[in-house]
C-alpha positions as CSV (number, residue, x, y, z in Angstrom):
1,X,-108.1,154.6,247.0
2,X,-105.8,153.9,249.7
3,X,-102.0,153.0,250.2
4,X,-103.1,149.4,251.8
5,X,-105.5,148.7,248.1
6,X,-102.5,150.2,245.9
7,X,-100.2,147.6,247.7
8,X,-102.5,144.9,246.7
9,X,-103.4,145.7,243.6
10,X,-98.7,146.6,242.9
11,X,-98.5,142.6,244.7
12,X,-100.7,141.5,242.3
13,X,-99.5,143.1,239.2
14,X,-96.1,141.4,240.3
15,X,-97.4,138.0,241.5
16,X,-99.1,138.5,237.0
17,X,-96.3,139.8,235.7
18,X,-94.3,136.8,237.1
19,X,-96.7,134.0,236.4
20,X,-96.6,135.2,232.5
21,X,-92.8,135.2,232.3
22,X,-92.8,131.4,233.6
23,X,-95.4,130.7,231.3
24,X,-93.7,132.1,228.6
25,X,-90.6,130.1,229.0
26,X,-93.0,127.0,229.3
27,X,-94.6,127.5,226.3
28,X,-90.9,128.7,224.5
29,X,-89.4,124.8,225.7
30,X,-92.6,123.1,225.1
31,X,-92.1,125.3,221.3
32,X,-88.3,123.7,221.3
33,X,-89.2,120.6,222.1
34,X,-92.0,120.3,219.3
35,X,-89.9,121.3,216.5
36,X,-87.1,118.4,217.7
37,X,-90.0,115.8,218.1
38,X,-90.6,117.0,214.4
39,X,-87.1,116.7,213.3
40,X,-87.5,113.0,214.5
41,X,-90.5,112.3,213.0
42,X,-89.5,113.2,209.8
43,X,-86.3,111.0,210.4
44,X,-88.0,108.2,211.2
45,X,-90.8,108.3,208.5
46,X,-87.8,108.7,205.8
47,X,-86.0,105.4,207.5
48,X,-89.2,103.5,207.2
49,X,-90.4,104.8,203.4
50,X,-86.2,103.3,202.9
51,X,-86.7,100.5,204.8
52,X,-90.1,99.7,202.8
53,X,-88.6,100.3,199.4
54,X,-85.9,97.9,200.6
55,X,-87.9,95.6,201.3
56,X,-90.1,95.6,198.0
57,X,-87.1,95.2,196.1
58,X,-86.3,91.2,198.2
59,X,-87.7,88.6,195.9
60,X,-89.2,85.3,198.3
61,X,-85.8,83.4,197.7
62,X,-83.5,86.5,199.8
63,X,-86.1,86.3,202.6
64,X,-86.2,84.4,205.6
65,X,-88.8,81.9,206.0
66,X,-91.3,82.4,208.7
67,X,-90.3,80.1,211.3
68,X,-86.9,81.8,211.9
């Protein structure tokens, strides 16, 4: 093997080596940003199992007619 392969195959251990660390803080945002987009799922389901509870407990007169 000579130095001009050993260079080739050192720039391309590098060029790897670099690739994976930016793929690795991708997928560690990408992991941040699911478990927020969780968070405000969760929030949001709990507002609307309130908000449907709420609204079981209107009887016809407390609600708005239709047209309005």
């Amino acid at each position: 093997m000579n130095v001009s392969t050993l260079e080739q195959i050192e720039v391309k251990i590098a060029f790897l080596e670099q690739a994976n660390a930016e793929l690795s803080d991708v997928v560690s945002r990408q992991h941040r940003d699911i478990e927020t987009l969780r968070a405000q799922v969760a929030a949001l389901a709990e507002r609307v199992e309130a908000a449907q509870s709420r609204s079981d407990t209107l009887t016809p007169e407390l609600e708005r007619p239709p047209h309005y």
